[in-house]
C-alpha positions in Angstrom: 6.5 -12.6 44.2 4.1 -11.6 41.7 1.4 -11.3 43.7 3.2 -8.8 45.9 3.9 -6.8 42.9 0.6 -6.7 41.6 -0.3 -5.5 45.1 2.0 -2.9 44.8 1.0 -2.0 41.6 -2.7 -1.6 42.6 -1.9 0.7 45.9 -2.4 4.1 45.4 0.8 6.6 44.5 1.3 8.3 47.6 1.9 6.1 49.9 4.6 4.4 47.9 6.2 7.5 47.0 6.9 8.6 50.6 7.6 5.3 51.5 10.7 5.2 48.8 11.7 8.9 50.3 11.8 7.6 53.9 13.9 4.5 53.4 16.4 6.8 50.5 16.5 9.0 53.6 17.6 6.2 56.3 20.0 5.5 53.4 21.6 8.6 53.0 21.8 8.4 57.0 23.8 5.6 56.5 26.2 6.6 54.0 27.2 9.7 56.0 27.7 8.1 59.0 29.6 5.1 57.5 31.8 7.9 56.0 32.7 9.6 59.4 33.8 6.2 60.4 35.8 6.1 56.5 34.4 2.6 55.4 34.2 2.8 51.6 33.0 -0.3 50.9 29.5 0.5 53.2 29.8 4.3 51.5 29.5 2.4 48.3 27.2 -0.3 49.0 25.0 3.0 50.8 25.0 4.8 47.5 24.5 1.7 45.1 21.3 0.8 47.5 20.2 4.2 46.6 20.6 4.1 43.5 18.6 1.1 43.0 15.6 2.1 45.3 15.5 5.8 43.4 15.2 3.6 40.0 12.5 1.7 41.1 10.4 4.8 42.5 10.8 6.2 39.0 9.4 3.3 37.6 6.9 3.1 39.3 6.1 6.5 38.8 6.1 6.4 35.3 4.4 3.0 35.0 1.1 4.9 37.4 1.5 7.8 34.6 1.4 5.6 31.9 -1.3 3.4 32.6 -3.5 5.9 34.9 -2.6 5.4 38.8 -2.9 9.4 39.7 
């Protein structure tokens, strides 16, 4: 696991960044469409999955601030 981290860590910032605002799209895909079909528990899994992918690209962005990645 770690070295799959530092891997990610070392990759430059682009290519993460639209990576994490392809797959929060797809996710956001999701949510909808499990909404027209009025499953809440999918809606909310949807929006918690989001929430935790947009967390991580933030991280990362600030950790390629903080310690020189742009």
């Amino acid at each position: 696991m770690d070295d799959m981290m530092e891997k990610l860590v070392n990759t430059s910032f682009y290519p993460v960044v639209i990576m994490g605002l392809v797959v929060i799209s797809a996710l956001f895909v999701l949510m909808f469409r499990f909404a027209d079909e009025v499953n809440l528990r999918m809606v909310l899994l949807m929006s918690l999955m989001i929430s935790i992918v947009s967390i991580l690209l933030v991280r990362f962005i600030v950790y390629k601030k903080k310690y020189g990645g742009f």
